[in-house]
C-alpha positions in Angstrom: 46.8 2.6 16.4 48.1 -0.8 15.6 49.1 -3.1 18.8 52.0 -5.7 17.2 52.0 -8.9 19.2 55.1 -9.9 20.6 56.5 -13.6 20.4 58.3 -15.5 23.0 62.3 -15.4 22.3 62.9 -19.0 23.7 60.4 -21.0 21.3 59.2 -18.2 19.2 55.7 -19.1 20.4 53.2 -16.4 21.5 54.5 -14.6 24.2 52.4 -14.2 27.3 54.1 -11.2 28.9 57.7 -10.6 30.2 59.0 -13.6 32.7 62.4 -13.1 34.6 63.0 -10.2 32.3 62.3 -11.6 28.6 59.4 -11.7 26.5 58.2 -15.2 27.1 55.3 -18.0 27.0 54.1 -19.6 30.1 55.1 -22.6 29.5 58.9 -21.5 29.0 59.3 -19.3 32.1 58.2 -22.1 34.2 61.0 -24.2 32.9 63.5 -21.7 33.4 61.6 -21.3 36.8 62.4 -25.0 37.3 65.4 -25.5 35.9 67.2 -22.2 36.7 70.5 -22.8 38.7 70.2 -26.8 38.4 73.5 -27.3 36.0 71.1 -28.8 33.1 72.8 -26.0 31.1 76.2 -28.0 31.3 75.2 -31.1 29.7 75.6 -31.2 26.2 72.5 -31.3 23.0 70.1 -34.5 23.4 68.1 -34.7 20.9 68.9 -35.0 17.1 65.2 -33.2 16.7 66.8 -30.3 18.6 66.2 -26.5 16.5 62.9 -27.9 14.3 59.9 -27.0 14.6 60.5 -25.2 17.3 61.6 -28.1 19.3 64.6 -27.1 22.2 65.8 -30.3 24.3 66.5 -29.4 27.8 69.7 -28.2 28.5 69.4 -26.4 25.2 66.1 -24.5 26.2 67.8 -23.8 29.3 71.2 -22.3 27.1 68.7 -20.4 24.9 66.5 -18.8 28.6 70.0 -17.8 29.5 71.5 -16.3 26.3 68.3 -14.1 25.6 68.8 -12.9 29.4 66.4 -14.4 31.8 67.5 -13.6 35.4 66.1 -15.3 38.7 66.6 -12.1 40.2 63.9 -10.9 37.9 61.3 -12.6 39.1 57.5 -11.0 39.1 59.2 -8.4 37.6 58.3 -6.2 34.9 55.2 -8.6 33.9 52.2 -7.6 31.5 49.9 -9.7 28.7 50.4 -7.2 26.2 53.7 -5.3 27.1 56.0 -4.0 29.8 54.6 -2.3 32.8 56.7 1.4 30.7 53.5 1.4 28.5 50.3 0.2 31.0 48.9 3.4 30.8 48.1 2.2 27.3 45.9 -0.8 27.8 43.9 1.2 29.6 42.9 3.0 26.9 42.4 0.0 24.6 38.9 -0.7 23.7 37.2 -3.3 25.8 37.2 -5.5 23.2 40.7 -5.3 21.4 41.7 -8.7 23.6 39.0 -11.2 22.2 40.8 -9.8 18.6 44.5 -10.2 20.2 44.3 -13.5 22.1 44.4 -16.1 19.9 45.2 -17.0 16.9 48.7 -16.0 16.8 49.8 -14.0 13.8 46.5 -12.1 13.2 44.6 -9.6 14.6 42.0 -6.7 14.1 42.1 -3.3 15.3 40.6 0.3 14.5 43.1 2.3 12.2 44.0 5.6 13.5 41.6 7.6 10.9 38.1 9.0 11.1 36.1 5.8 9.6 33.6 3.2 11.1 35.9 0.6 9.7 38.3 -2.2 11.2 42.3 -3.0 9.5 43.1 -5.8 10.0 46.8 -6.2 9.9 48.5 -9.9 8.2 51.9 -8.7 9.2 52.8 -11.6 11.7 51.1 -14.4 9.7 53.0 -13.0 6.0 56.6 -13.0 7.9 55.7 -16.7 9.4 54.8 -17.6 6.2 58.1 -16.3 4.4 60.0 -17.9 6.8 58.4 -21.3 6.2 58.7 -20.7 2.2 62.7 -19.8 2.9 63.5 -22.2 5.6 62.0 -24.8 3.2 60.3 -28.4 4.1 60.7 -30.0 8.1 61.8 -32.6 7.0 64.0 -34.4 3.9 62.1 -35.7 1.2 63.1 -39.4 -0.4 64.9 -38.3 -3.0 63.5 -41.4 -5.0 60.0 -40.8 -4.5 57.8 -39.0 -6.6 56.6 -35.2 -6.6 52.9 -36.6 -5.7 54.4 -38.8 -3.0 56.3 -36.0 -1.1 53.2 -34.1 -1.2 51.2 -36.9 0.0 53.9 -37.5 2.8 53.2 -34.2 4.4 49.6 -33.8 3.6 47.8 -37.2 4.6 43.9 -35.9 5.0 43.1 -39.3 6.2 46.0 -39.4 8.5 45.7 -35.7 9.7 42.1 -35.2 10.5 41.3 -36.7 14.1 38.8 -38.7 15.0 37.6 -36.3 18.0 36.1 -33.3 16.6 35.2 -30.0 18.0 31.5 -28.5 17.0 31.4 -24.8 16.4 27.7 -23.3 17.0 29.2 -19.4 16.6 31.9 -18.4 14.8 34.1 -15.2 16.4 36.3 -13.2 14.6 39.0 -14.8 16.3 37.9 -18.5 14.7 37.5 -16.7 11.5 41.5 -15.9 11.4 42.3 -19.0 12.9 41.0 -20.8 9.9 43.0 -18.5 8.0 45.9 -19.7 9.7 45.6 -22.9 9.4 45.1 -22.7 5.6 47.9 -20.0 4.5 50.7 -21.5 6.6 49.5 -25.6 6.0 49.7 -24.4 2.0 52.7 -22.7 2.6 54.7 -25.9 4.2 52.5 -27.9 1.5 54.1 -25.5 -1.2 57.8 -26.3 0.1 57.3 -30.7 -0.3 57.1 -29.6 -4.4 60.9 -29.3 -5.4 60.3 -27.4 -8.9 58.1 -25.2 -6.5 61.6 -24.5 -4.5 63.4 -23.7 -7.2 61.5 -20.3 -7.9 62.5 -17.3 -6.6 60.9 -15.9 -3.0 58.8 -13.3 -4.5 57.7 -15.4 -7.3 56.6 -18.1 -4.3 55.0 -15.8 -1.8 53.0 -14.2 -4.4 51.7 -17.6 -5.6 50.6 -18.7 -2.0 48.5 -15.4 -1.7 47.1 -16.6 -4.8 46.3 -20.3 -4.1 45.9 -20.6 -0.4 41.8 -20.2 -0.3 41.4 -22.6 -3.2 43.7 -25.0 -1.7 41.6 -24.8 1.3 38.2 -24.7 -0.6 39.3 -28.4 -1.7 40.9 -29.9 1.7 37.2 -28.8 3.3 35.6 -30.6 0.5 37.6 -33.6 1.9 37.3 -33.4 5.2 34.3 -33.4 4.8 33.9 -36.3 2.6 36.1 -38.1 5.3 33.7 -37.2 7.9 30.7 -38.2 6.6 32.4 -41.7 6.0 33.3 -42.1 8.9 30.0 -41.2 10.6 31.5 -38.4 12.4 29.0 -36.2 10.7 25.4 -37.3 9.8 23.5 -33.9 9.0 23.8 -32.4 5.8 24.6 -28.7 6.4 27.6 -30.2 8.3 31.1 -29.2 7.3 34.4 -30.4 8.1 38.3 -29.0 8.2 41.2 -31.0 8.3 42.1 -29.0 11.3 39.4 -30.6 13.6 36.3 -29.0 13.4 33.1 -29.3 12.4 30.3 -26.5 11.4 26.5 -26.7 11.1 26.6 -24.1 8.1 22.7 -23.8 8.9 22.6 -23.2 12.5 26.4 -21.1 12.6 25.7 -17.7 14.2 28.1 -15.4 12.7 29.8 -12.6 14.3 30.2 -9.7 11.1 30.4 -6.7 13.3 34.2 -6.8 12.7 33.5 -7.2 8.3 30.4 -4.1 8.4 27.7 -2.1 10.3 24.8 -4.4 9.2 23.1 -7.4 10.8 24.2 -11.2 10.2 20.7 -10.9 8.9 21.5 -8.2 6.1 24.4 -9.8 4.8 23.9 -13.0 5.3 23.9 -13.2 1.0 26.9 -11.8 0.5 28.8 -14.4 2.7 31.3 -17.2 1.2 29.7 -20.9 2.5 27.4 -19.8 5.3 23.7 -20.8 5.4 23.8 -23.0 2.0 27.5 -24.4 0.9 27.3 -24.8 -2.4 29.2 -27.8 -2.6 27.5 -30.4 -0.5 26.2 -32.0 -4.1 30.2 -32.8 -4.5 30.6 -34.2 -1.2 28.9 -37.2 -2.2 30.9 -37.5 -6.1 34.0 -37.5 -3.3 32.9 -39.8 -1.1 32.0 -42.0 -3.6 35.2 -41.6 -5.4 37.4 -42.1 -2.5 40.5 -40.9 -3.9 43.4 -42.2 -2.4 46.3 -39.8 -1.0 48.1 -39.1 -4.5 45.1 -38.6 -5.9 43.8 -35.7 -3.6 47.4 -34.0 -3.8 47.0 -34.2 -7.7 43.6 -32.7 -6.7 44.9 -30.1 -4.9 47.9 -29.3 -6.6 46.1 -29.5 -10.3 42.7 -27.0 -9.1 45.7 -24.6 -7.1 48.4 -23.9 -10.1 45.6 -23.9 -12.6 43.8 -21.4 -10.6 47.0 -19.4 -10.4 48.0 -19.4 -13.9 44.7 -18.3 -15.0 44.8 -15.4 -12.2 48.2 -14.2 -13.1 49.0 -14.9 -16.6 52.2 -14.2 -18.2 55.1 -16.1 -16.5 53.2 -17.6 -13.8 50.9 -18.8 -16.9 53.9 -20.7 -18.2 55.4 -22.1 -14.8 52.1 -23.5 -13.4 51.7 -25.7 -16.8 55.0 -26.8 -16.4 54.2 -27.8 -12.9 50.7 -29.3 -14.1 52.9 -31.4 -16.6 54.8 -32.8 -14.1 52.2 -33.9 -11.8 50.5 -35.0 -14.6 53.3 -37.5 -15.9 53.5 -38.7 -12.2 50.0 -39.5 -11.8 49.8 -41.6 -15.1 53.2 -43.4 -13.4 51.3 -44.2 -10.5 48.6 -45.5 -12.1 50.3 -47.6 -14.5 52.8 -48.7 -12.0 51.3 -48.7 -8.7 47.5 -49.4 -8.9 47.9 -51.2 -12.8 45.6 -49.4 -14.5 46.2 -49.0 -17.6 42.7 -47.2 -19.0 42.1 -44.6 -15.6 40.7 -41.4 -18.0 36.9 -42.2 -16.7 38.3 -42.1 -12.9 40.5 -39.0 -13.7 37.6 -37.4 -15.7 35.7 -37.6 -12.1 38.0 -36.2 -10.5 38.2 -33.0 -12.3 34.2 -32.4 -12.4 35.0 -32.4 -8.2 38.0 -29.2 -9.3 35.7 -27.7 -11.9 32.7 -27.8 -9.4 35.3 -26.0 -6.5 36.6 -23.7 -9.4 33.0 -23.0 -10.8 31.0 -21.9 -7.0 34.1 -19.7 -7.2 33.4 -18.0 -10.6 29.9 -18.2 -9.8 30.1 -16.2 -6.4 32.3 -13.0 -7.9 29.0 -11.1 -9.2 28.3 -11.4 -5.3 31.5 -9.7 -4.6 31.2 -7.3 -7.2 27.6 -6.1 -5.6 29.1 -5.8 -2.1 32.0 -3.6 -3.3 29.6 -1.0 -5.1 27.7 -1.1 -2.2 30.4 -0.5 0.1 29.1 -3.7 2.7 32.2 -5.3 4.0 34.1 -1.9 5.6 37.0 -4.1 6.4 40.7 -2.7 5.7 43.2 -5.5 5.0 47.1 -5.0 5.1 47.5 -7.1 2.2 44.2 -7.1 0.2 45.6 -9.2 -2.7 45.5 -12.4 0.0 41.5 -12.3 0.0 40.9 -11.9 -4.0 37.8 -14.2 -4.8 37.2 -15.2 -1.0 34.0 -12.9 -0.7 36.1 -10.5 1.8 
């Protein structure tokens, strides 16, 4: 039996169980808790940021506690983590550890189907619909209309920017870390996705199935400079040390795995078969990137030229055609930035550097599907996924 996790109906956050008689976060039941009764719903809006991102000003939080039916009357009332006190008989019966799969991240999380198998599903349900609604709702925020396609990617998607300087060190790495990383990378490509305005123009289906497509390999390549970033800036000195844009850091070498949610064998066992862990096989790039130090526009042609190339080659046909057209594009706008911006006239030896960093990310891709391919036959990885096209060429 699949558990669906519920989301708070004030900020669409996750919801933490039912507050003054609505599914609600923490955070927004003690406003209401606070602000309940005080007249704040009167005043008028206060913020032109109100409605993005998630982002409510006061009185209009307050108006939108109201309107979805939070009662001070209800207080302590009908309160639960996982759903109302109607079905508590059924956590009971949950397995011990359904919560550690449940509790965080948000829009992922693993469960035994209802079948006679050793196996886990693990249902992408929550993080596909957020994802479709970032694709429809379209970028956070207006583009320049007289800047460049690189630019506007560059704009959102700043590694040097974006990455902070206070790191987190992971030493084990839950199953629960392991979907927050996909997080992280399917919904940043997703907004990524939206900055590229022929990108926009393509019907929804057509987009969403080009984000299951790219988002690893667009990942792949932000690790690559994260790390890179890191190691410049001293925040990482050993060599088996990994970085993601997202602020953490991984000891590839020392990372205990948990896998009992992937199979029935040891970390031991399997420990082959497994995408980056033990020996990444791009730390030789690392350096070629550090060295190169490509500058924002760069790394967006990086990661749009390695993503839409991948694509079209995975896909073919139409997808073929419109991922060369959107190579072309980026293309002409990178030799306008280097002839206009950075006045370089001859840049083919710096551009033909950057592509052996794609081809190296591209190649430890090709070169890890026999891998795959071995672990299939054998049946290794017992995993079920609700959409199984999402993890094509990512080891799963």
């Amino acid at each position: 039996m699949i558990f669906p996790l519920k989301f708070c109906k004030i900020c669409d956050r996750r919801s933490q169980g039912v507050h003054f008689g609505v599914s609600s976060c923490r955070a927004c039941a003690a406003f209401f808790r606070r602000r309940a009764g005080s007249g704040l719903q009167e005043k008028s809006c206060m913020s032109s940021k109100c409605g993005k991102e998630n982002y409510l000003c006061k009185p209009c939080r307050l108006k939108r506690c109201y309107s979805e039916g939070m009662d001070p009357a209800k207080f302590q009332f009908d309160r639960d983590a996982l759903t109302s006190t109607e079905s508590a008989s059924l956590i009971t019966k949950m397995p011990r550890s359904f919560d550690k799969f449940v509790g965080r991240p948000q829009f992922v999380h693993f469960c035994d189907p209802d079948a006679p198998t050793s196996s886990k599903y693990i249902d992408l349900s929550f993080l596909i619909e957020k994802a479709e609604k970032i694709l429809k709702s379209g970028p956070n925020w207006t583009p320049h209309s007289n800047k460049g396609p690189l630019q506007k990617l560059a704009n959102f998607h700043n590694v040097y920017e974006k990455m902070p300087r206070n790191m987190a060190t992971k030493s084990t790495f839950s199953p629960d870390d392991c979907s927050d990383c996909w997080e992280y990378y399917f919904l940043t490509t997703a907004t990524w996705l939206t900055n590229f305005d022929e990108f926009q123009k393509l019907n929804h289906p057509m987009k969403m199935k080009i984000l299951l497509g790219i988002w690893h390999m667009w990942g792949r390549m932000d690790k690559l400079a994260a790390t890179a970033l890191a190691r410049r800036r001293r925040q990482i000195t050993v060599g088996s040390e990994i970085a993601q844009s997202n602020g953490l850091f991984l000891d590839v070498d020392k990372l205990e795995l948990d896998v009992s949610w992937l199979c029935s064998y040891s970390l031991e066992e399997v420990e082959f078969f497994i995408d980056g862990f033990r020996n990444w096989d791009l730390m030789e790039t690392v350096q070629i990137f550090i060295d190169l130090d490509p500058s924002p526009i760069e790394l967006n042609y990086m990661l749009a030229q390695m993503s839409f190339y991948y694509a079209g080659n995975r896909f073919q046909g139409e997808i073929l055609e419109i991922m060369e057209r959107f190579q072309q594009i980026l293309s002409d706008d990178l030799h306008k930035y280097y002839v206009e911006e950075r006045r370089m006239s001859n840049y083919s030896g710096r551009l033909t550097r950057l592509m052996k960093i794609n081809n190296a990310v591209q190649e430890s891709v090709r070169k890890r599907r026999p891998k795959t391919e071995i672990a299939k036959t054998l049946n290794i990885f017992t995993a079920e996924f609700s959409h199984p096209e999402m993890f094509f060429d990512t080891g799963f």
